[in-house]
C-alpha positions as CSV (number, residue, x, y, z in Angstrom):
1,X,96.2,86.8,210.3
2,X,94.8,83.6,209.2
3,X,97.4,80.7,208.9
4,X,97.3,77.2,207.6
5,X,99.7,74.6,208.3
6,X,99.6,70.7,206.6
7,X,101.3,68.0,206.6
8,X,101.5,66.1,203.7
9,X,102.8,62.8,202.7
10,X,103.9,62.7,199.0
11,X,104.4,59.8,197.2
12,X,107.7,58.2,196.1
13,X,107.2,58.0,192.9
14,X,105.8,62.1,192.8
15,X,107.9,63.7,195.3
16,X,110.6,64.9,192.5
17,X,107.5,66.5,190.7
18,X,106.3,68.1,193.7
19,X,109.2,69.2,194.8
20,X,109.7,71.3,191.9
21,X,106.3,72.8,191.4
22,X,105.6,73.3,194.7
23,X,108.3,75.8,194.4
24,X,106.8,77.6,191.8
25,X,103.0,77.4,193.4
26,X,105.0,79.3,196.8
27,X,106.2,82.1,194.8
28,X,103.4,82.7,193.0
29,X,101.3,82.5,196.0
30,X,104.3,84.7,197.8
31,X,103.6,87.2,195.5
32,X,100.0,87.6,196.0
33,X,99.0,90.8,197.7
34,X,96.7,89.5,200.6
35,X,99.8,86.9,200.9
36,X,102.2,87.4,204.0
37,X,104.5,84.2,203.5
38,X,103.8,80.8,201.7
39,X,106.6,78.3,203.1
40,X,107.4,74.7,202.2
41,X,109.4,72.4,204.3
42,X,110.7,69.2,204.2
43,X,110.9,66.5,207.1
44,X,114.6,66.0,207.0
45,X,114.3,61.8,208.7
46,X,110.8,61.5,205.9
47,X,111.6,63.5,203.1
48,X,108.1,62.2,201.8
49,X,106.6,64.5,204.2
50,X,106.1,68.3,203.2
51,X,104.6,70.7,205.8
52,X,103.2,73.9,204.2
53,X,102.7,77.3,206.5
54,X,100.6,79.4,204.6
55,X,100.1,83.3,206.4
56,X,97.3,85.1,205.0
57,X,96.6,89.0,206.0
58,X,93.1,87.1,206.9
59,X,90.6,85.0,205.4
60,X,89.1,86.5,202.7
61,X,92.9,86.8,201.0
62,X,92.7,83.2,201.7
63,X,89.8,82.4,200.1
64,X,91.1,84.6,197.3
65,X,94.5,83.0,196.6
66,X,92.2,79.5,196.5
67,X,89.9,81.4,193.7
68,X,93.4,82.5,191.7
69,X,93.8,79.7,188.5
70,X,97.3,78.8,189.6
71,X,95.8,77.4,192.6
72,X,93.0,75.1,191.3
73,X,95.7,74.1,188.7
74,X,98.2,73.4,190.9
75,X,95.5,71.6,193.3
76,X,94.5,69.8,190.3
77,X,97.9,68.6,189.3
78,X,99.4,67.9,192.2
79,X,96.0,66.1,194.1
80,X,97.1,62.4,192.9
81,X,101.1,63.2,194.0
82,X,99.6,63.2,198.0
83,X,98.3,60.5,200.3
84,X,95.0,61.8,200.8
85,X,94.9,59.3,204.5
86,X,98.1,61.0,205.7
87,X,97.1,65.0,205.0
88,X,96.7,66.9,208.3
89,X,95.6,70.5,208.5
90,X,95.3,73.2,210.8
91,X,94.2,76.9,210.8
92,X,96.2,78.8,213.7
93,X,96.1,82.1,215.6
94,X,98.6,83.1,216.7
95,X,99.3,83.4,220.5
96,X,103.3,84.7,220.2
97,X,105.2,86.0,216.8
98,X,109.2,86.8,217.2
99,X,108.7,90.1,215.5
100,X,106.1,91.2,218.3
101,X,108.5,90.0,220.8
């Protein structure tokens, strides 16, 4: 598997916008074969902060969903919407999954 997780700080004056459309970026990245869950969540104290777990079968389908034209639209449209300073990301292994358990 090859994961991604961010943490994202939206601007105010965006977040309604990217609430929405990140919505419809997940499920079109959900329904991407080399895609094994795309989820968005909100910080519930900060709702200007939006983490993104992003499961990939591995990195190749990765590197595919990034070459797909919702992508670069959506990263296009929705680069201004972010504090750029505040964006933390990570690629993960994992070391325990609940459904292995």
């Amino acid at each position: 598997m090859y994961i991604v997780f961010s943490t994202n700080k939206i601007k105010a004056e965006h977040l309604d916008e990217f609430l929405a459309q990140v919505r419809v970026h997940a499920a079109n990245s959900n329904a991407e074969p080399g895609c094994v869950r795309y989820d968005v969540m909100q910080d519930t104290t900060d709702p200007q902060t939006v983490c993104l777990q992003e499961v990939f079968l591995n990195e190749d389908a990765f590197h595919a969903h990034q070459a797909n034209d919702f992508y670069k639209d959506w990263m296009a449209r929705s680069k201004d919407w972010r504090h750029a300073e505040y964006r933390v990301r990570h690629v993960l292994d994992y070391v325990f999954r609940s459904e292995d358990g």
